[in-house]
N, CA, C and O atoms as CSV, one atom per row, in Angstrom:
chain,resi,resn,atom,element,x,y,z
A,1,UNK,N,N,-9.204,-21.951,-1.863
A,1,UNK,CA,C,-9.563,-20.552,-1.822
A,1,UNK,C,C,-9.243,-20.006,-0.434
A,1,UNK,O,O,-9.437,-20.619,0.616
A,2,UNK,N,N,-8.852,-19.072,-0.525
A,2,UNK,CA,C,-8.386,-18.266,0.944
A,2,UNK,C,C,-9.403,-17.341,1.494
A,2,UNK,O,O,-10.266,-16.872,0.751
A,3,UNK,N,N,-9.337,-16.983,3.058
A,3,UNK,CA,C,-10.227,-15.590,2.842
A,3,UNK,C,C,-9.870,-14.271,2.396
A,3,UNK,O,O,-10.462,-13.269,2.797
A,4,UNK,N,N,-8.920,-14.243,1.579
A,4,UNK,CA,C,-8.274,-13.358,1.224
A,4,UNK,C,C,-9.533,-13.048,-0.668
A,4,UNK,O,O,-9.961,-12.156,-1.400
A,5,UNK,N,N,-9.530,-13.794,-0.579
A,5,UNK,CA,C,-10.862,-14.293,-2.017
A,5,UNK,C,C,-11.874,-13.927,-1.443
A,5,UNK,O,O,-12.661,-14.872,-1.381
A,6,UNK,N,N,-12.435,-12.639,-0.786
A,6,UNK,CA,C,-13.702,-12.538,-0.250
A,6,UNK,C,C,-14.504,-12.028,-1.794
A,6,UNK,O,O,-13.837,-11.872,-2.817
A,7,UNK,N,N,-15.857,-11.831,-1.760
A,7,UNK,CA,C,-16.491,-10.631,-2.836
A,7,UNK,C,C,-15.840,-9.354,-2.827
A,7,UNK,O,O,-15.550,-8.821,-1.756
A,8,UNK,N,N,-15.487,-8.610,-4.362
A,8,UNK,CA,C,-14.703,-7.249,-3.848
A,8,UNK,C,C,-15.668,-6.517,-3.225
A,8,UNK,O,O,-15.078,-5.553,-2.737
A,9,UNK,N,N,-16.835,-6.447,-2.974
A,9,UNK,CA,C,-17.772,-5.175,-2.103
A,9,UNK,C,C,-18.138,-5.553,-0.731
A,9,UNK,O,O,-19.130,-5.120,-0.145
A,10,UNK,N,N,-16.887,-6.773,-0.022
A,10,UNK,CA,C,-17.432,-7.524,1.306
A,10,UNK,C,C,-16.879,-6.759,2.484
A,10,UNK,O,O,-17.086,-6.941,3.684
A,11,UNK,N,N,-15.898,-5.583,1.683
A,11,UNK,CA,C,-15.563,-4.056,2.687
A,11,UNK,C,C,-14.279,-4.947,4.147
A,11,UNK,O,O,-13.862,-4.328,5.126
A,12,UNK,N,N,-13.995,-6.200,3.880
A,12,UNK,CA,C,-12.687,-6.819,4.317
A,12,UNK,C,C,-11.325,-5.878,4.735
A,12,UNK,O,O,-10.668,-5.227,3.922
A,13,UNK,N,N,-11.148,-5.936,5.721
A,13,UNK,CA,C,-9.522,-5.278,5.832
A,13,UNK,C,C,-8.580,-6.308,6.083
A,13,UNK,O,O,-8.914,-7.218,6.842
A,14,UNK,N,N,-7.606,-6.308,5.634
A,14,UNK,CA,C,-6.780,-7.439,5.813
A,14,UNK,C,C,-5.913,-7.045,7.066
A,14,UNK,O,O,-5.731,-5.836,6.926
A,15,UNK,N,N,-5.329,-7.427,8.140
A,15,UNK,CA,C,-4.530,-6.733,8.718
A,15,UNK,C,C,-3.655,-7.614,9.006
A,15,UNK,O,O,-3.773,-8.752,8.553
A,16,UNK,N,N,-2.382,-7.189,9.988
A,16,UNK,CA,C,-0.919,-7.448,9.698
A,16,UNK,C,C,-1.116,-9.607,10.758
A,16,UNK,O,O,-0.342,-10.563,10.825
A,17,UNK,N,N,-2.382,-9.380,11.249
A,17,UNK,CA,C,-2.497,-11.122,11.684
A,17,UNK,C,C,-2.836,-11.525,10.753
A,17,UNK,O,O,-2.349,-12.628,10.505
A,18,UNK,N,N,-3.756,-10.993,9.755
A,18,UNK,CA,C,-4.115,-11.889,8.766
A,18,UNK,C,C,-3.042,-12.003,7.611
A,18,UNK,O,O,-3.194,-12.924,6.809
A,19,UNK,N,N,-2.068,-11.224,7.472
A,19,UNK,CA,C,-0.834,-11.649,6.836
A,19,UNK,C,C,0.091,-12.613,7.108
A,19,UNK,O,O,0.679,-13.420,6.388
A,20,UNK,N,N,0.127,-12.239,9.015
A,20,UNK,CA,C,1.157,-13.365,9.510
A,20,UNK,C,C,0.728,-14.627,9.146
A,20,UNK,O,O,1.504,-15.468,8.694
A,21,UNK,N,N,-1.169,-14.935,9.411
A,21,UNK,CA,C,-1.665,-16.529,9.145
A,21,UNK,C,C,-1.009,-17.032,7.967
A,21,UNK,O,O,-0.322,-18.048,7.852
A,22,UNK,N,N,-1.391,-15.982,6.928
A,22,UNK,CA,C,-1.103,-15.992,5.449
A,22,UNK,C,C,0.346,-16.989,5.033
A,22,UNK,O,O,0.307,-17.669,4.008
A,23,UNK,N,N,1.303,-16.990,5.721
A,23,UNK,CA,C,2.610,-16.331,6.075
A,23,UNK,C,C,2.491,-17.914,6.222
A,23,UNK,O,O,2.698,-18.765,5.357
A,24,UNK,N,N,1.984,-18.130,7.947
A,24,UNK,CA,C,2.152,-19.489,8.429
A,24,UNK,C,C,1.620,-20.766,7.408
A,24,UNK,O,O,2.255,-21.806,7.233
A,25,UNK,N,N,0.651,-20.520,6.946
A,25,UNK,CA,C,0.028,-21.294,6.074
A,25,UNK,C,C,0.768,-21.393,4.756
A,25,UNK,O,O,1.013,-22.511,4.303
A,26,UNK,N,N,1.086,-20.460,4.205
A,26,UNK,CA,C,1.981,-21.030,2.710
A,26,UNK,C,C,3.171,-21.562,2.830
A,26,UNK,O,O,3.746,-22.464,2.222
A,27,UNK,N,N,3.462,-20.868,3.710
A,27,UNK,CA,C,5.509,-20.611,3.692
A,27,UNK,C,C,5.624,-21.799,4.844
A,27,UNK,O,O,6.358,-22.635,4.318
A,28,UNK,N,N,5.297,-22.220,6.004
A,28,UNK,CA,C,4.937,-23.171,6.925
A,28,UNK,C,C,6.067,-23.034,8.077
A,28,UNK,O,O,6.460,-23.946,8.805
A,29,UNK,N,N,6.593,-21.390,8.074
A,29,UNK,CA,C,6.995,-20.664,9.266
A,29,UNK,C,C,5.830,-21.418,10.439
A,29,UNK,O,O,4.799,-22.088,10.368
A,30,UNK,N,N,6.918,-20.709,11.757
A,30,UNK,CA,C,6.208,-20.851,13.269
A,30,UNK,C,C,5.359,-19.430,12.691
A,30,UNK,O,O,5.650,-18.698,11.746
A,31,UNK,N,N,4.157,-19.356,13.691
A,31,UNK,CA,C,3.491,-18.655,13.992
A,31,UNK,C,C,4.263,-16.818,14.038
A,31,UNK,O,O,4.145,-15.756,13.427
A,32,UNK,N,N,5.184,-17.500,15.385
A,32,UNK,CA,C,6.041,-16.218,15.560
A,32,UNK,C,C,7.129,-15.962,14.604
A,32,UNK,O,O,7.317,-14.765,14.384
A,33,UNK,N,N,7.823,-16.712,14.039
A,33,UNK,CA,C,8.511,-16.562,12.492
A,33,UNK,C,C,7.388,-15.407,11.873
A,33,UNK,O,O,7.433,-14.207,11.602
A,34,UNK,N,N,6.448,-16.402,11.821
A,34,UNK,CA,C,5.575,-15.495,10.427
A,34,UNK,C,C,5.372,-13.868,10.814
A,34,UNK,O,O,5.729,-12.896,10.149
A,35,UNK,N,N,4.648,-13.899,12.168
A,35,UNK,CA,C,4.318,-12.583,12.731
A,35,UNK,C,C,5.885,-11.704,12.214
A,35,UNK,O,O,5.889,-10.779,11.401
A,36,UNK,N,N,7.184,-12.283,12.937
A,36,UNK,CA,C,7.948,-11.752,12.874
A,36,UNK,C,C,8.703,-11.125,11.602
A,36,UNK,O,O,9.471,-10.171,11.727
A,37,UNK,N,N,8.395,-11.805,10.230
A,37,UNK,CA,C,8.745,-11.830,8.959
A,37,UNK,C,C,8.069,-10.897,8.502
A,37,UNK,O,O,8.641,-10.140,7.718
A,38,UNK,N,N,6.542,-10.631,8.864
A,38,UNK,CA,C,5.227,-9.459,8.396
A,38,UNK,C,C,6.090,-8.338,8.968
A,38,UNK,O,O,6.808,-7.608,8.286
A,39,UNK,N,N,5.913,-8.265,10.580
A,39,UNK,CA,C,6.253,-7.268,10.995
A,39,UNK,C,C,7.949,-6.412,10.341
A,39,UNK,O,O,7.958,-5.207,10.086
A,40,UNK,N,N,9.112,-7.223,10.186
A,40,UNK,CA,C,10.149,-6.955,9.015
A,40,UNK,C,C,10.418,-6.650,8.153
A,40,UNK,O,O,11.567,-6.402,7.788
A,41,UNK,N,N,9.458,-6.572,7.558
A,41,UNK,CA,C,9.039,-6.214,6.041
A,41,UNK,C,C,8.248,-4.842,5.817
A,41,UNK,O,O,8.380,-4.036,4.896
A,42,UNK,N,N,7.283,-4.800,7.054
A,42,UNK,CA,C,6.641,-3.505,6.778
A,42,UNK,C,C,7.538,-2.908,7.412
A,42,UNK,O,O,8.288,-2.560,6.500
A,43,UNK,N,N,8.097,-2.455,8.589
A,43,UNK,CA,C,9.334,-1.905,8.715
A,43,UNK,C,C,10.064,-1.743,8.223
A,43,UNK,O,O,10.262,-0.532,8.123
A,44,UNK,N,N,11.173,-2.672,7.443
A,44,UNK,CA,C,11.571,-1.941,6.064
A,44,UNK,C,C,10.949,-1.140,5.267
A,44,UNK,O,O,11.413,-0.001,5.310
A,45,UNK,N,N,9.832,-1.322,4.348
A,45,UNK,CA,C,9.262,-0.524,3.889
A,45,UNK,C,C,8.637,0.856,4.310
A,45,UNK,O,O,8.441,1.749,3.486
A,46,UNK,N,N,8.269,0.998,5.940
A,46,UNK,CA,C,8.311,1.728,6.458
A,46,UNK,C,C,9.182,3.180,6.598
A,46,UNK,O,O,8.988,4.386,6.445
A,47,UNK,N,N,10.114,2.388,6.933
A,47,UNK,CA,C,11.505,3.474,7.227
A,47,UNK,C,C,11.953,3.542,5.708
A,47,UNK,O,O,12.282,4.719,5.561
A,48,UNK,N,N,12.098,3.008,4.733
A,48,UNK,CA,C,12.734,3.567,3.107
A,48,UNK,C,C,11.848,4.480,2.971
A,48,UNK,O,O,12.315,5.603,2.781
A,49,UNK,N,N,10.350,4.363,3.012
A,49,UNK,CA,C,9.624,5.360,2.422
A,49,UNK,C,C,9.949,6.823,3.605
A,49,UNK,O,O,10.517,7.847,3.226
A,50,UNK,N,N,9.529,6.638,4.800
A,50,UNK,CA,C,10.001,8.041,5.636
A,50,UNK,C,C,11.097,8.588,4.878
A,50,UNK,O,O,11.040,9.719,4.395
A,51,UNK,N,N,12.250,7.706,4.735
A,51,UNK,CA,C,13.473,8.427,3.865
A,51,UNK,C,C,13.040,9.259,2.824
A,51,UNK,O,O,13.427,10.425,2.749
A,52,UNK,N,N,12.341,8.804,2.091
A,52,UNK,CA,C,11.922,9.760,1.370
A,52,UNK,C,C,12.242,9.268,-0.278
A,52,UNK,O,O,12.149,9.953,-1.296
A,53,UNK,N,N,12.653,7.823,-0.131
A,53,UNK,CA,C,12.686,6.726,-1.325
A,53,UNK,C,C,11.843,6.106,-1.448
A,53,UNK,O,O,11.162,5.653,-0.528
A,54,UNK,N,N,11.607,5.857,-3.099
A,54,UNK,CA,C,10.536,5.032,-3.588
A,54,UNK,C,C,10.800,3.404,-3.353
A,54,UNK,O,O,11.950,2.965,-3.326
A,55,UNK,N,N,9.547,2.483,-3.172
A,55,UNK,CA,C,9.571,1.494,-3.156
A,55,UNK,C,C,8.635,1.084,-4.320
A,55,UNK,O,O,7.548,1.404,-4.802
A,56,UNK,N,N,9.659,0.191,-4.511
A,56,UNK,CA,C,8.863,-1.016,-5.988
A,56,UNK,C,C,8.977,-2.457,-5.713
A,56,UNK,O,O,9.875,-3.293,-5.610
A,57,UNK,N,N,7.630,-2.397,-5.634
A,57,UNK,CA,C,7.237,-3.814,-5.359
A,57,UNK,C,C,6.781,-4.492,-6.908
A,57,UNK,O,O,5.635,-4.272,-7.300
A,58,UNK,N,N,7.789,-5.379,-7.824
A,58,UNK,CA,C,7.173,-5.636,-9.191
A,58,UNK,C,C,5.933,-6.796,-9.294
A,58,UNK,O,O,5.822,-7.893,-8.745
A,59,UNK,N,N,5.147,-6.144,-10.140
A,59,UNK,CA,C,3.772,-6.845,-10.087
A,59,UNK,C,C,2.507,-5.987,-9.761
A,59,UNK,O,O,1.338,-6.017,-10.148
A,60,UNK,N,N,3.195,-5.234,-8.920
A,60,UNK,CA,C,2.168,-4.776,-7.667
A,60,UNK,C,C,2.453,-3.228,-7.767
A,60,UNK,O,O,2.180,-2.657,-8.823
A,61,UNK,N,N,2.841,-2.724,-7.008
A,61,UNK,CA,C,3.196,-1.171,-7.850
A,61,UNK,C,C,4.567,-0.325,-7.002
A,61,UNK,O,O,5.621,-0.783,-6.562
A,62,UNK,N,N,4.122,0.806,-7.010
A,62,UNK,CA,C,5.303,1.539,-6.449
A,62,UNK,C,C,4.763,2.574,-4.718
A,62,UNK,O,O,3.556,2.687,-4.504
A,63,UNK,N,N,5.384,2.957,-4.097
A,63,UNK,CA,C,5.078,3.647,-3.253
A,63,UNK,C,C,5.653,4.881,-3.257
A,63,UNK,O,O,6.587,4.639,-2.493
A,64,UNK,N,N,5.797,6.148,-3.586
A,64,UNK,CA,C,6.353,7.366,-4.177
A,64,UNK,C,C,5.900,8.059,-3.149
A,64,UNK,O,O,4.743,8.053,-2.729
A,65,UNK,N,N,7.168,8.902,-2.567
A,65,UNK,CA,C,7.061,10.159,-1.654
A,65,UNK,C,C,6.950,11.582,-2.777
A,65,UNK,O,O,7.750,11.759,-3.696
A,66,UNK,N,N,5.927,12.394,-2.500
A,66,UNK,CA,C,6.304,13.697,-3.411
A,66,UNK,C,C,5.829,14.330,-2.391
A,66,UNK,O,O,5.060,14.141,-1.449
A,67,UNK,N,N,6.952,15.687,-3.131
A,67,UNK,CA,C,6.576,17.061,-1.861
A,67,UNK,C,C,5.467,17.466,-2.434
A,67,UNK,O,O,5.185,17.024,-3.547
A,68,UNK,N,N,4.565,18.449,-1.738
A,68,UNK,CA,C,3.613,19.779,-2.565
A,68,UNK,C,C,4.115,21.008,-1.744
A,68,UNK,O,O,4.375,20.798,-0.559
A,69,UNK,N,N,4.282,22.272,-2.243
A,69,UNK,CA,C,4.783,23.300,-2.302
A,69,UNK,C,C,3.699,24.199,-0.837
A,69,UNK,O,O,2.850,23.560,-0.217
A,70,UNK,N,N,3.865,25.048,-0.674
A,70,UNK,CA,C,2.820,25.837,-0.005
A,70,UNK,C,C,1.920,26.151,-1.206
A,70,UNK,O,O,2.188,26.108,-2.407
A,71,UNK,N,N,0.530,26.551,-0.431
A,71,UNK,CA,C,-0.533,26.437,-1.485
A,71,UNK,C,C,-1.401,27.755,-0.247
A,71,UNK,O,O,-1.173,27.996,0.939
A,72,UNK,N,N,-2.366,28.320,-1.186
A,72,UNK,CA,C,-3.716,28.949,-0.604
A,72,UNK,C,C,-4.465,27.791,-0.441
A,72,UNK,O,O,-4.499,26.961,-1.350
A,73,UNK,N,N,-5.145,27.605,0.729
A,73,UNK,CA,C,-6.757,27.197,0.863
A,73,UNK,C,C,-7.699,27.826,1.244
A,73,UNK,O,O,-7.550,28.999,1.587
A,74,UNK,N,N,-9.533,26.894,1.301
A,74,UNK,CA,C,-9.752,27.701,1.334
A,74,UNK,C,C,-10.748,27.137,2.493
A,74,UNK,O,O,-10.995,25.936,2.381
A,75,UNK,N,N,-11.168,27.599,3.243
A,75,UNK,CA,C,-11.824,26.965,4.164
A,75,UNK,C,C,-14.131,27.033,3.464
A,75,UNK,O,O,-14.956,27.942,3.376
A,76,UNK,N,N,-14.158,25.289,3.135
A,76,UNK,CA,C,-15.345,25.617,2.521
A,76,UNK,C,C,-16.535,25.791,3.635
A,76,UNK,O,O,-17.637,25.242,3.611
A,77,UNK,N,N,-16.268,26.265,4.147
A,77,UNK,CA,C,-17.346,26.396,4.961
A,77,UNK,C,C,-17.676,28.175,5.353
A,77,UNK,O,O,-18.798,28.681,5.367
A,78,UNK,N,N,-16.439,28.850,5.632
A,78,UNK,CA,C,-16.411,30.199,5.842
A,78,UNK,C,C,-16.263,31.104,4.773
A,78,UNK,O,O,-16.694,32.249,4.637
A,79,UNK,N,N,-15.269,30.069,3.704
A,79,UNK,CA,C,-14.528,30.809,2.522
A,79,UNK,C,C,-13.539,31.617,2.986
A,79,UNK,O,O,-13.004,32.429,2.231
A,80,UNK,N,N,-13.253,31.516,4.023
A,80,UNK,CA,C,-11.974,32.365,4.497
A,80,UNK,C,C,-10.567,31.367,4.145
A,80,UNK,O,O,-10.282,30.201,4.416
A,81,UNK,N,N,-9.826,32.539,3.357
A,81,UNK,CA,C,-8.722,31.730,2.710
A,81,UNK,C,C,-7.837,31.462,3.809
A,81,UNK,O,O,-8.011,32.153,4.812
A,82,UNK,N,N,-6.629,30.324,3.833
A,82,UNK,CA,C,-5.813,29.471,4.833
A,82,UNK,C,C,-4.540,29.218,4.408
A,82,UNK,O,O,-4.575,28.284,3.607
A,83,UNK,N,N,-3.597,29.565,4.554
A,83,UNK,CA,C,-2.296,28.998,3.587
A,83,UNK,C,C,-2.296,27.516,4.651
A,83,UNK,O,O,-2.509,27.252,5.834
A,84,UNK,N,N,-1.820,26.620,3.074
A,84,UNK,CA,C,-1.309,25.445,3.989
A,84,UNK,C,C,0.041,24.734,3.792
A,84,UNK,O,O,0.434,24.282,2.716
A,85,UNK,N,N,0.594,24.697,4.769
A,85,UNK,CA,C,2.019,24.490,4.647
A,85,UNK,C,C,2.638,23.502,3.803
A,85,UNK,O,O,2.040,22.454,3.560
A,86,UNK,N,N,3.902,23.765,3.285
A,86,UNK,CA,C,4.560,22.539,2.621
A,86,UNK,C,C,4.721,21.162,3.383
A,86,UNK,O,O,5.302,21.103,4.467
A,87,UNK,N,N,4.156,20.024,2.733
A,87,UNK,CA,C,4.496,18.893,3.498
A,87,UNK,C,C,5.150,17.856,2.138
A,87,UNK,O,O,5.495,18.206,1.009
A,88,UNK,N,N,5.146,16.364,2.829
A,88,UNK,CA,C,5.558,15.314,1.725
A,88,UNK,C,C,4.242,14.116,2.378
A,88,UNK,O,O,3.824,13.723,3.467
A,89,UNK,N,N,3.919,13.854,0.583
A,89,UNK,CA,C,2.973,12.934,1.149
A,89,UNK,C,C,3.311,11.425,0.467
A,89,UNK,O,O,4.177,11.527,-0.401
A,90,UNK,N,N,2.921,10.339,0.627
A,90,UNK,CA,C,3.135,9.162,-0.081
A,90,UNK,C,C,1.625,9.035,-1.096
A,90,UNK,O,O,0.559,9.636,-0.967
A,91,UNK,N,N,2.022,8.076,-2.047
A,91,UNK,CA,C,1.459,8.012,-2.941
A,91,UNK,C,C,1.595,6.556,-3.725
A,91,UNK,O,O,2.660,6.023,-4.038
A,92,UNK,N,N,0.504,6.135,-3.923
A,92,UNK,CA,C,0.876,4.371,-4.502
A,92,UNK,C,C,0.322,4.628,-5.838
A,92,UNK,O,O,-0.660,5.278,-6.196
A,93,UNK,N,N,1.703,3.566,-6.851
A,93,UNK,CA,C,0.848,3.674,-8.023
A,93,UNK,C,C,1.214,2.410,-8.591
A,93,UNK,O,O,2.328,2.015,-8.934
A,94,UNK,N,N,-0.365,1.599,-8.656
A,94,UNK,CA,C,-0.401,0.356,-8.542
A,94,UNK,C,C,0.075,0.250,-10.387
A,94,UNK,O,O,-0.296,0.942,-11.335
A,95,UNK,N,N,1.021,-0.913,-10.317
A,95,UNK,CA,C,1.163,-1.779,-11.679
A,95,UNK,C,C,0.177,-1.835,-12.759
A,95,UNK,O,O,-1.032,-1.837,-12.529
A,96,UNK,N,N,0.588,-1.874,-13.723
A,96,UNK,CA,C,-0.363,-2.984,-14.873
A,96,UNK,C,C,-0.941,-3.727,-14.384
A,96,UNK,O,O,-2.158,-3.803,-14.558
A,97,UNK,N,N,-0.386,-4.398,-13.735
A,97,UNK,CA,C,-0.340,-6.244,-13.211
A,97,UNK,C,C,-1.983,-6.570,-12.349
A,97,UNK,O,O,-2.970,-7.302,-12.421
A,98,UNK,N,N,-1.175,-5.002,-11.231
A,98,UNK,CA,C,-2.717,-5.380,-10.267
A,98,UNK,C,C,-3.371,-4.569,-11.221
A,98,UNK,O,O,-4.249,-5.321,-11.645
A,99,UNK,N,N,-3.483,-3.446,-11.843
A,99,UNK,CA,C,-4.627,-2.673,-12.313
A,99,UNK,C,C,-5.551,-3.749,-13.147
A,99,UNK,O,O,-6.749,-3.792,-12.871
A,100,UNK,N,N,-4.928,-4.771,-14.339
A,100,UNK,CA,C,-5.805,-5.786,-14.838
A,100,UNK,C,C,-6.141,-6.937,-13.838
A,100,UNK,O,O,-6.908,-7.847,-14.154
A,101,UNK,N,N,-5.453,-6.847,-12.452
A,101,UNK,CA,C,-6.533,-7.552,-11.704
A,101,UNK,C,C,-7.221,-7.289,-10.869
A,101,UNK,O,O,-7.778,-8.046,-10.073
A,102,UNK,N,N,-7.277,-5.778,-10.982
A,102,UNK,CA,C,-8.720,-5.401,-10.020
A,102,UNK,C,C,-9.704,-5.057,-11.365
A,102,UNK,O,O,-10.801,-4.578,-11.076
A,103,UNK,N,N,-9.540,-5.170,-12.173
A,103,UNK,CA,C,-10.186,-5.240,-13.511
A,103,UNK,C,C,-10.592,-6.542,-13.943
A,103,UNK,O,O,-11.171,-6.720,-15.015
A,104,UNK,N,N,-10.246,-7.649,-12.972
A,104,UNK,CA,C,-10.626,-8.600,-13.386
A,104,UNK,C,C,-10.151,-9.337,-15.346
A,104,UNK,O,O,-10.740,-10.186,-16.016
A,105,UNK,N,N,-9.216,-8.726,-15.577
A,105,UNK,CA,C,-8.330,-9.467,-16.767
A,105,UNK,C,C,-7.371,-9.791,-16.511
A,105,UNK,O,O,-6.833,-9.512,-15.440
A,106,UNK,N,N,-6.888,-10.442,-17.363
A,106,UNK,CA,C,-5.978,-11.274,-17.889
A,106,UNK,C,C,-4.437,-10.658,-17.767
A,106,UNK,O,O,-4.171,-9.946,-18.735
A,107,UNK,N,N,-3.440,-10.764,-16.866
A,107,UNK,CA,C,-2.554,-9.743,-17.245
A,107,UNK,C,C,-1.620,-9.591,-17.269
A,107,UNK,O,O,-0.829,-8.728,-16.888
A,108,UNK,N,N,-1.589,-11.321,-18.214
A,108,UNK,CA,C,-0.805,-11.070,-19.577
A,108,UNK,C,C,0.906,-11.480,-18.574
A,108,UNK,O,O,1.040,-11.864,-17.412
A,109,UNK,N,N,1.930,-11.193,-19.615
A,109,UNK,CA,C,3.102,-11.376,-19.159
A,109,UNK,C,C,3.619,-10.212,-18.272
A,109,UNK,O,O,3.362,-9.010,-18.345
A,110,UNK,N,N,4.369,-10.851,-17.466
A,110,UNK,CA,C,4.787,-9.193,-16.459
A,110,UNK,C,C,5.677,-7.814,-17.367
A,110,UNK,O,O,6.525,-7.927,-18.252
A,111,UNK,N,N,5.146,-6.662,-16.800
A,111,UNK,CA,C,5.777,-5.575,-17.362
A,111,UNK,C,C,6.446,-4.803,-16.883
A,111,UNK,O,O,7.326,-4.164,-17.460
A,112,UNK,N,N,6.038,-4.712,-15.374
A,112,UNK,CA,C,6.838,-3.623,-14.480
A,112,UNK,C,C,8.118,-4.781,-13.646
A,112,UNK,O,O,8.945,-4.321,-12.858
C-alpha cells in the first residue's frame, strides 16, 4: 500500500516530490531522473494546454481549454452590475475509469 492510499477525507495533497518518490520507487529511476521525468511531463502538459489544446490522458480524463464570451456580473454584495471580460479557462473531465473509481466500483474494461 502506498501513501498515495490515504482515507478519501484525510484532505492529502500530493505534490510534484511526492510524484518524483512515486517515480523513484516503481520505475527505480535516480532520484534526479525521477524529479526530472515529473517535472517533463507536467511541462509538456503545461505548455499543450496554454496552446489552447486538449489533453487526453486515457483512463483518467481530459483537460479542455474553453473560451466564455463577455458576460454581465454582478457584484453580490453592492448589486452593482460589472462586465467581465472574455477569458479561456481549463477544465478537466475525468473518465469513466476514474469516475467508477472515485465511486469506488468496478470499472470494468477500459472505454476512453
Amino acid at each position: 500500500m502506498t501513501k498515495f492510499q490515504d482515507t478519501p477525507k484525510s484532505g492529502r495533497t500530493i505534490t510534484r516530490a511526492d510524484l518524483s518518490e512515486a517515480v523513484y520507487q516503481k520505475v527505480g529511476l535516480s532520484r534526479a531522473e525521477s524529479a526530472e521525468l515529473v517535472e517533463t511531463f507536467l511541462a509538456e502538459v503545461s505548455d499543450t494546454i496554454a496552446r489552447g489544446e486538449t489533453v487526453k490522458l486515457s483512463s483518467f480524463g481530459s483537460f479542455i481549454v474553453r473560451s466564455k464570451g463577455e458576460r454581465i456580473g454582478r457584484n453580490p454584495k453592492t448589486g452593482v452590475e460589472v462586465p467581465i471580460t472574455p477569458r479561456r479557462v481549463m477544465v478537466f473531465k475525468p473518465s469513466n475509469i476514474l469516475k467508477a473509481r472515485i465511486n469506488g466500483q468496478d470499472p470494468g474494461p477500459e472505454e476512453d
